[in-house]
N, C-alpha and C positions, 0 to 999 in steps of 0.2 A: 862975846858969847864964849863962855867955857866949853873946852876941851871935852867935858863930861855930858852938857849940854849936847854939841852937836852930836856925839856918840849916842846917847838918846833919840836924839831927832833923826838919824842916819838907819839905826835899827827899828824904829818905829816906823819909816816908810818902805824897807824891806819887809815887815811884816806886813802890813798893809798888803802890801805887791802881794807877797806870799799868798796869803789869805784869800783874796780878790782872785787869785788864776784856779786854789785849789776849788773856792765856790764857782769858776766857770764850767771845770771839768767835770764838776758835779751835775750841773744843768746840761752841759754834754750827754753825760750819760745819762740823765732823766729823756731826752729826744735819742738818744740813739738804741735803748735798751729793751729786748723787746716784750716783756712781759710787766705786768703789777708787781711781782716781789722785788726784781730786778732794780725796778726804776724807784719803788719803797728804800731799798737801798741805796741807790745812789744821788736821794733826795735830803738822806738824812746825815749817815757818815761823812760825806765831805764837805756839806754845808754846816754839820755842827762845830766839825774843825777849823773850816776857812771864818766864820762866823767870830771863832774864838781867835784865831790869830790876827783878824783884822782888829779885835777889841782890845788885841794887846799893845798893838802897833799903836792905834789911836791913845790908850793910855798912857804911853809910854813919851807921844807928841803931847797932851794936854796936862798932865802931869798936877792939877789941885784935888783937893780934895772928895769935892764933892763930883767933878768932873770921872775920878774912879769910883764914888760909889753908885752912882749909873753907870756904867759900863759895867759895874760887877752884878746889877741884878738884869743889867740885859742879857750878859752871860747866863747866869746864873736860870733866868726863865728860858732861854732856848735851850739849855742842857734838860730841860724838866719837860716843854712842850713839843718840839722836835720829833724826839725819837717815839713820843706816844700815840700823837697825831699820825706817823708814820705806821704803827704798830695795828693803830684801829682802823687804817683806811686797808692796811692788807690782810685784815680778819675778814674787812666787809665784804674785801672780793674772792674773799675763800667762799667764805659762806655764801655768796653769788653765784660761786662757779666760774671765775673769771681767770683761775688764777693758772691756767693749766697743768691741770693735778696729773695728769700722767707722766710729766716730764720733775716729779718731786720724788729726790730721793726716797727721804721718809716721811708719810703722813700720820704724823703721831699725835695730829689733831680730829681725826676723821676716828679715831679711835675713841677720844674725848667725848664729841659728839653725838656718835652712838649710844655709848653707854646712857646719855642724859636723857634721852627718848624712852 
């Protein structure tokens, strides 16, 4: 095996690692956080990243062709479904009431809402 090879293979399970610890910390603070925007948060930011850097590490160990263009639309659809999913589940608990609106700096959506009434 070349030199270039295992350099590949070597940074490819560091990402991996990488990837894999920052998706734990994410689901860390989805159990430890204590409200819905919170955990909206930390459900989506460091699973999108660990997400990607695991995809990279894998790419970078599989290395054919078509083996990257699945890995690029698995990225590619969690950069697009993630953060939405994320976005729509903390509208729903606004608009529930779940979200503890007294502890919200600015409520610049309750303004929104009114008006639409």
């Amino acid at each position: 095996m070349s030199a270039w090879l295992q350099t590949c293979d070597t940074a490819g399970a560091v990402l991996v690692f990488i990837g894999a610890a920052i998706c734990l910390l994410g689901v860390i603070g989805m159990l430890r956080l204590p409200d819905v925007l919170s955990r909206s948060h930390a459900a989506t930011k460091p699973q999108t990243l660990g997400m990607l850097l695991v995809l990279a590490g894998v790419a970078l160990r599989l290395r054919s062709g078509m083996d990257l263009g699945t890995l690029g639309l698995i990225g590619f659809f969690q950069l697009m479904t993630g953060p939405v999913a994320a976005h729509l589940v903390a509208r729903s608990a606004y608009r529930t009431g779940q979200t503890g609106q007294s502890e919200l700096l600015f409520d610049e959506l309750d303004e929104q809402l009114t008006e639409e009434r």
